[in-house]
Chimera marker file (.cmm) of the C-alpha trace (Angstrom):
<marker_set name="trace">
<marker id="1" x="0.000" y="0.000" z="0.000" r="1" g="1" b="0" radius="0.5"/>
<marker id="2" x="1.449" y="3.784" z="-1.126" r="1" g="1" b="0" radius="0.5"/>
<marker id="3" x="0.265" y="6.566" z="0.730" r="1" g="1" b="0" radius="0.5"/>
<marker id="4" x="0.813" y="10.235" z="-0.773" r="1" g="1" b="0" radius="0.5"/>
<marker id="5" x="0.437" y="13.198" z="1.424" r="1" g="1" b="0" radius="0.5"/>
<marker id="6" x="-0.232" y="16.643" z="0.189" r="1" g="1" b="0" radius="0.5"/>
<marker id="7" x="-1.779" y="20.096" z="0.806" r="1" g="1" b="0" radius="0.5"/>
<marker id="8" x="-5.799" y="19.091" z="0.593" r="1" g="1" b="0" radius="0.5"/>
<marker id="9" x="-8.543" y="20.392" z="-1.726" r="1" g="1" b="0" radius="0.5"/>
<marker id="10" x="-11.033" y="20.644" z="0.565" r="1" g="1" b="0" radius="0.5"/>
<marker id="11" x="-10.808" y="24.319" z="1.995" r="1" g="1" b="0" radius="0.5"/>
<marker id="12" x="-11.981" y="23.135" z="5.638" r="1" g="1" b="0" radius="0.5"/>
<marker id="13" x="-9.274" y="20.482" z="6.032" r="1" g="1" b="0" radius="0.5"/>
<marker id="14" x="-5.189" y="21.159" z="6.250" r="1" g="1" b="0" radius="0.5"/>
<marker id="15" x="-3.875" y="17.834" z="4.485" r="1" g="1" b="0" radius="0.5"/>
<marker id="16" x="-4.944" y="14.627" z="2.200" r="1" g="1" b="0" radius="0.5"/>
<marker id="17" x="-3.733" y="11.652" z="2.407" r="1" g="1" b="0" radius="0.5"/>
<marker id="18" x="-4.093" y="9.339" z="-0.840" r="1" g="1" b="0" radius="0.5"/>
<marker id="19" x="-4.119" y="5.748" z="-0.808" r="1" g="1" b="0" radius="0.5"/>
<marker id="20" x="-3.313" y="3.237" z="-3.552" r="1" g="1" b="0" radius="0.5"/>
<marker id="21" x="-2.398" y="-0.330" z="-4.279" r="1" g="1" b="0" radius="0.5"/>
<marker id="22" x="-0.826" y="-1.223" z="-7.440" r="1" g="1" b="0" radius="0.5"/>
<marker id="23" x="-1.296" y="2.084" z="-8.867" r="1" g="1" b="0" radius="0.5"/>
<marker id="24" x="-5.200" y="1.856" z="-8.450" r="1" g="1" b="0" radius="0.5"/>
<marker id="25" x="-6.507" y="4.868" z="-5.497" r="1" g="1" b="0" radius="0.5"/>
<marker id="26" x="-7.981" y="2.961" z="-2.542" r="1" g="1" b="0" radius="0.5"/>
<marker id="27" x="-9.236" y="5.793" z="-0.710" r="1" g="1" b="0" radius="0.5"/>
<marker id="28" x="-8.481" y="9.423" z="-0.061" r="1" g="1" b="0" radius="0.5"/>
<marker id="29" x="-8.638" y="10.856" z="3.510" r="1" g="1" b="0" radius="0.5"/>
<marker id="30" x="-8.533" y="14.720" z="4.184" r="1" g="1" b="0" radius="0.5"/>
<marker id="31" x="-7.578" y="15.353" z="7.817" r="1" g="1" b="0" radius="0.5"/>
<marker id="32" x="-6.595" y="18.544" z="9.993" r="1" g="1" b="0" radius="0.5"/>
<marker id="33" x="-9.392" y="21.730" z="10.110" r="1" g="1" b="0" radius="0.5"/>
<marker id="34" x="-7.536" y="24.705" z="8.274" r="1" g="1" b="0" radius="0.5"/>
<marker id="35" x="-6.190" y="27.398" z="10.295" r="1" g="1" b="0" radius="0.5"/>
<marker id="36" x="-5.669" y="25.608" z="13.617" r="1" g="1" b="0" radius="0.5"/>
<marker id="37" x="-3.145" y="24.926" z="15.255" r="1" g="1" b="0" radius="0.5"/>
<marker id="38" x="-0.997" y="21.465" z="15.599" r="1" g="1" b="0" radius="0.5"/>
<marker id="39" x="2.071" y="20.593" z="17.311" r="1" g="1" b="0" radius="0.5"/>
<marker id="40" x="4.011" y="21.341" z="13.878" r="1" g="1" b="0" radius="0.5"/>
<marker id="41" x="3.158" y="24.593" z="14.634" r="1" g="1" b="0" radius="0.5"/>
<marker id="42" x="2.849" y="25.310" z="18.255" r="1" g="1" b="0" radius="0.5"/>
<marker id="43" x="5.885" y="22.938" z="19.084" r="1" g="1" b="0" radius="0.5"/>
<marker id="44" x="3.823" y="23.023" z="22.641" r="1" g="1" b="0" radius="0.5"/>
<marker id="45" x="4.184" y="19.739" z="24.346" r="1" g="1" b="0" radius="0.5"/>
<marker id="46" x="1.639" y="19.856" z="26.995" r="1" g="1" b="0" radius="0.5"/>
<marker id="47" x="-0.810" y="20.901" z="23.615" r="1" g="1" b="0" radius="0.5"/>
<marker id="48" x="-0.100" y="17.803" z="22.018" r="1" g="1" b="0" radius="0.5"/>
<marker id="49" x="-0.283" y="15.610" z="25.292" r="1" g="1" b="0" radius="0.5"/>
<marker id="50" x="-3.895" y="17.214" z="25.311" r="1" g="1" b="0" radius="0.5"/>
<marker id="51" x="-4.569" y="16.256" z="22.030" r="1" g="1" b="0" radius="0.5"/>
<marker id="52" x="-3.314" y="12.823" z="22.275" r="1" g="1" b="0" radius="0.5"/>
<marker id="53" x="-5.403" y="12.061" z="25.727" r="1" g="1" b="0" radius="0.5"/>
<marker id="54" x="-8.420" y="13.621" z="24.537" r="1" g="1" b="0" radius="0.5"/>
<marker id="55" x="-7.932" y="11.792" z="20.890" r="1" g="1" b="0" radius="0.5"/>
<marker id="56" x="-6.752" y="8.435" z="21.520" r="1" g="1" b="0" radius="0.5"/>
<marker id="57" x="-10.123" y="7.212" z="21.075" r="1" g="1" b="0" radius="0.5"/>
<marker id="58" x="-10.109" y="7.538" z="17.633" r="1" g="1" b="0" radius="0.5"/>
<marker id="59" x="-7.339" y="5.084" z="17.230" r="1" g="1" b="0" radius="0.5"/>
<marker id="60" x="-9.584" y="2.430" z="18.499" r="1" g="1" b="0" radius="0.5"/>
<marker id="61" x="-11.146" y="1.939" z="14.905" r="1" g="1" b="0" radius="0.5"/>
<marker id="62" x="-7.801" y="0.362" z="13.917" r="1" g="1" b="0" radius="0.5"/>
<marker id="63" x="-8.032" y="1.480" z="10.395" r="1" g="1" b="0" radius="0.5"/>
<marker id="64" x="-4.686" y="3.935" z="9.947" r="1" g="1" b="0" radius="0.5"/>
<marker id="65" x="-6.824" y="5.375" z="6.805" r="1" g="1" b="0" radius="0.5"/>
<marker id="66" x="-9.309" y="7.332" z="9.105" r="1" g="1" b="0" radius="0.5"/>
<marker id="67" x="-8.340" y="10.835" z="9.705" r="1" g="1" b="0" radius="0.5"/>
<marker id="68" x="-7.744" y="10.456" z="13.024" r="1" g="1" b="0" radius="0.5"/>
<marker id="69" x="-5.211" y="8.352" z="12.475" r="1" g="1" b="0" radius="0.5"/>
<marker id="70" x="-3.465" y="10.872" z="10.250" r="1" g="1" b="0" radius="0.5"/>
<marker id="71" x="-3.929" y="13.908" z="12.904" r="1" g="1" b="0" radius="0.5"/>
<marker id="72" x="-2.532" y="11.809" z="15.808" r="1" g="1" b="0" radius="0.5"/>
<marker id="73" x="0.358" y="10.426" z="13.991" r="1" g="1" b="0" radius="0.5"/>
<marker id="74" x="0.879" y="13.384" z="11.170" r="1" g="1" b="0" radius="0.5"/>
<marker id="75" x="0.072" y="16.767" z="13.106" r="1" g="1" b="0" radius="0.5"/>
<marker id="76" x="0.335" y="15.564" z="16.980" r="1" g="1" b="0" radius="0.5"/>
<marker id="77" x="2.808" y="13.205" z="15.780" r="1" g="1" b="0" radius="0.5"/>
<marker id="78" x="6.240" y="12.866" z="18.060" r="1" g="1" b="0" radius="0.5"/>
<marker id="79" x="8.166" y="15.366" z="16.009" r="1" g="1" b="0" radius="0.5"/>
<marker id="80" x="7.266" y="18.886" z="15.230" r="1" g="1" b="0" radius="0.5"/>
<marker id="81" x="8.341" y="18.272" z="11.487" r="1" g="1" b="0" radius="0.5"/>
<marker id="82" x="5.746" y="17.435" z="9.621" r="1" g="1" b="0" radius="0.5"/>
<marker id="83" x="7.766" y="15.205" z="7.091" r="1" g="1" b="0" radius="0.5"/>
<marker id="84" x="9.429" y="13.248" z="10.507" r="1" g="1" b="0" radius="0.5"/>
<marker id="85" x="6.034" y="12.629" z="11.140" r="1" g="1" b="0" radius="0.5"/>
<marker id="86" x="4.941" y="11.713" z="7.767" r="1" g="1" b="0" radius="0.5"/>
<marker id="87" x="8.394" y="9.347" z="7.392" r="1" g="1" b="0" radius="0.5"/>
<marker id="88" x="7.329" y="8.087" z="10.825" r="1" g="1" b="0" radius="0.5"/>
<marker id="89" x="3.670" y="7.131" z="9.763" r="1" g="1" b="0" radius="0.5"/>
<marker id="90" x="4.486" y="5.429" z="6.640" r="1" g="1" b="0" radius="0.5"/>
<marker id="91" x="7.107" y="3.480" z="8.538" r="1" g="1" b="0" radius="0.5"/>
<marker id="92" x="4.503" y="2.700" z="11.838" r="1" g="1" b="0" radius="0.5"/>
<marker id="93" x="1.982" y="1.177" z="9.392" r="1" g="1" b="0" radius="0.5"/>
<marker id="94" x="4.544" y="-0.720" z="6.840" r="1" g="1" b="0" radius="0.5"/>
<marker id="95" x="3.325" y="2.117" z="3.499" r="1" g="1" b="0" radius="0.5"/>
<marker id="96" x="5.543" y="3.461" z="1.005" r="1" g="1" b="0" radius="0.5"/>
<link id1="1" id2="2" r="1" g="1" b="0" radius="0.2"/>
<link id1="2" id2="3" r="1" g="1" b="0" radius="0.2"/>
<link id1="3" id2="4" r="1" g="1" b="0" radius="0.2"/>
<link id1="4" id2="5" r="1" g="1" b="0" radius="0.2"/>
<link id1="5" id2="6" r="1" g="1" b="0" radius="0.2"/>
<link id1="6" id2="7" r="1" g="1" b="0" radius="0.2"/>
<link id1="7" id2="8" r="1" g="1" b="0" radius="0.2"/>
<link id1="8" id2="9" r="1" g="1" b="0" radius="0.2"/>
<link id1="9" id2="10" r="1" g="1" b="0" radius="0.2"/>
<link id1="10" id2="11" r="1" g="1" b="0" radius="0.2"/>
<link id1="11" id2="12" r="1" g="1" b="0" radius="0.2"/>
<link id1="12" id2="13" r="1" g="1" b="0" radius="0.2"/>
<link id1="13" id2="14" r="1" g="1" b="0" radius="0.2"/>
<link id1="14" id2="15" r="1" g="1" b="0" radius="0.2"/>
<link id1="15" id2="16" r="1" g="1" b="0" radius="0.2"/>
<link id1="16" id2="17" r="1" g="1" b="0" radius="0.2"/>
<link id1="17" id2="18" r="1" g="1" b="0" radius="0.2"/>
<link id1="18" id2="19" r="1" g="1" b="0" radius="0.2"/>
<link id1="19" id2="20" r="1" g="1" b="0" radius="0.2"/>
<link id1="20" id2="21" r="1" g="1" b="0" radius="0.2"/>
<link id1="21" id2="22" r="1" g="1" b="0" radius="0.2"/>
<link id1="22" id2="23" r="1" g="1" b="0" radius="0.2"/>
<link id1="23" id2="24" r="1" g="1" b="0" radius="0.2"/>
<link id1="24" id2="25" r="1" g="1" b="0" radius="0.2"/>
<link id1="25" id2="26" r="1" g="1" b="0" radius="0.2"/>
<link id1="26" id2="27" r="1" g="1" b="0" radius="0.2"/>
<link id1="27" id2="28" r="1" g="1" b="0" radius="0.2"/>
<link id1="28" id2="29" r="1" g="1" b="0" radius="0.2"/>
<link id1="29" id2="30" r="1" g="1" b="0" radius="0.2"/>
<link id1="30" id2="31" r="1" g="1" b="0" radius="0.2"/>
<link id1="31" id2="32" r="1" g="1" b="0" radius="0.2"/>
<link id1="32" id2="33" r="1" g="1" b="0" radius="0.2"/>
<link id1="33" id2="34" r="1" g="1" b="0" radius="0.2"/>
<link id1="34" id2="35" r="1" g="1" b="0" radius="0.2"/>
<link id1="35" id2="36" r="1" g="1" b="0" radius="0.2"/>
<link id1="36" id2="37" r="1" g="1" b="0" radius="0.2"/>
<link id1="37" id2="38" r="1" g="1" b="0" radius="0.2"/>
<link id1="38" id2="39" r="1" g="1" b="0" radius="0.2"/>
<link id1="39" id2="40" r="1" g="1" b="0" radius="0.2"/>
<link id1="40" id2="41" r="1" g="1" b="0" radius="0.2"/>
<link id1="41" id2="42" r="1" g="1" b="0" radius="0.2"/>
<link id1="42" id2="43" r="1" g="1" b="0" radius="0.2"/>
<link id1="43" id2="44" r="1" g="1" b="0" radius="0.2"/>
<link id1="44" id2="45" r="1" g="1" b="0" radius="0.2"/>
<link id1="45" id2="46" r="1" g="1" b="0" radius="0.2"/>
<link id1="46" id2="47" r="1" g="1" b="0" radius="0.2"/>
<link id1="47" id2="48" r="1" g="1" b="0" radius="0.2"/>
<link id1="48" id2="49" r="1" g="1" b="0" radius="0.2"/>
<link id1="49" id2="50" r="1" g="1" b="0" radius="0.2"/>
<link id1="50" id2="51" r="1" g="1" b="0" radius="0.2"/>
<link id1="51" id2="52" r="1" g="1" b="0" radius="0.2"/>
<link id1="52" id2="53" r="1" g="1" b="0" radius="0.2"/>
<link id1="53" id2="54" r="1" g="1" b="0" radius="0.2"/>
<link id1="54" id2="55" r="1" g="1" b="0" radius="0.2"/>
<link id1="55" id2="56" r="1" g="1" b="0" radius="0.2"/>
<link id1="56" id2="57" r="1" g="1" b="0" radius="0.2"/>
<link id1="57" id2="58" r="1" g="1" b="0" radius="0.2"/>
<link id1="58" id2="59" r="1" g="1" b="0" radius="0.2"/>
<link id1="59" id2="60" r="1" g="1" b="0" radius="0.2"/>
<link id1="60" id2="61" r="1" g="1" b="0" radius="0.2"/>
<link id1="61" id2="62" r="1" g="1" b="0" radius="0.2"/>
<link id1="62" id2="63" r="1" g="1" b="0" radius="0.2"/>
<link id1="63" id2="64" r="1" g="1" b="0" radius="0.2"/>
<link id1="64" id2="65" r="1" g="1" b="0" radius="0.2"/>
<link id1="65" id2="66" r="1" g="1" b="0" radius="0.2"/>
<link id1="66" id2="67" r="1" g="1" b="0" radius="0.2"/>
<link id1="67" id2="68" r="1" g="1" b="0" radius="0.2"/>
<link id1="68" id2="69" r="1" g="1" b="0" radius="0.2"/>
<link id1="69" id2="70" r="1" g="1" b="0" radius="0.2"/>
<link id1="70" id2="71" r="1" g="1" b="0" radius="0.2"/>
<link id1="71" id2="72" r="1" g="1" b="0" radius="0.2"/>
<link id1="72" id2="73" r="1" g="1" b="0" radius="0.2"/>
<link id1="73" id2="74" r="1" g="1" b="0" radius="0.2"/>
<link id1="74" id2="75" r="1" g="1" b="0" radius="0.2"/>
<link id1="75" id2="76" r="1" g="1" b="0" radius="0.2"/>
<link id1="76" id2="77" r="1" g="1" b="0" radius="0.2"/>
<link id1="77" id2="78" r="1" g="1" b="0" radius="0.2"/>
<link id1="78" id2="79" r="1" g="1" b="0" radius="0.2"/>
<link id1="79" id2="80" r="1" g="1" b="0" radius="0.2"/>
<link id1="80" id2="81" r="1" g="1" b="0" radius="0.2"/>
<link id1="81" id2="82" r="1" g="1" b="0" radius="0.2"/>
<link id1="82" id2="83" r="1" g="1" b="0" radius="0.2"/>
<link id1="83" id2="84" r="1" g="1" b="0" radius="0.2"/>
<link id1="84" id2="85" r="1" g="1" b="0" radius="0.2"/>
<link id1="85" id2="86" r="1" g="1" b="0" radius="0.2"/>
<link id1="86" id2="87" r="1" g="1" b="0" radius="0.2"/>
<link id1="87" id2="88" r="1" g="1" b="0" radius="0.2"/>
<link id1="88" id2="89" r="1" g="1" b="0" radius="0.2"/>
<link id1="89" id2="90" r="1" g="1" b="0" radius="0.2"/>
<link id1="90" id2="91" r="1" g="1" b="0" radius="0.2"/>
<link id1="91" id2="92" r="1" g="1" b="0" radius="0.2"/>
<link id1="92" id2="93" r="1" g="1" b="0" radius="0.2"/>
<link id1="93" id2="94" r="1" g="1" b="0" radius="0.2"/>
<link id1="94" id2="95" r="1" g="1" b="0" radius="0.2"/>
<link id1="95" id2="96" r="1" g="1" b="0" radius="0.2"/>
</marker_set>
């Protein structure tokens, strides 16, 4: 499975994340409201321990397509680079 990550269409949302197998598209996920704030911005620690309690639910779907996947592990990730985090995700869940 191949997972791009890029800017995303949809004006409410921050990121997209597109799936594919075999050069067919699986599914596309757009994660992150625009214009607030993540721990690749804030670099606030205690913010992002928030976010993580308060969030951790939504990694009980085990499905690491769902956008809460994406915002835990991509924008509350454990880096404040988004492209650690990005290298990081691909890596957690075996994706290229």
């Amino acid at each position: 499975m191949n997972v791009k990550i890029t800017d995303s269409t949809n004006p409410k949302k921050k990121l997209m994340a597109i799936f594919s197998s075999d050069s067919k598209k699986v599914k596309t996920t757009h994660f992150g409201q625009a214009g607030a704030d993540d721990y690749t911005i804030t670099k606030d620690k205690e913010q992002r321990d928030r976010y993580r309690n308060r969030h951790k639910k939504d990694l009980d779907t085990n499905d690491y397509k769902k956008a809460g996947y994406l915002s835990f592990y991509i924008l509350w990730g454990d880096s404040t680079s988004l492209q650690e985090n990005i290298k990081n995700y691909k890596k957690r869940f075996n994706l290229n």
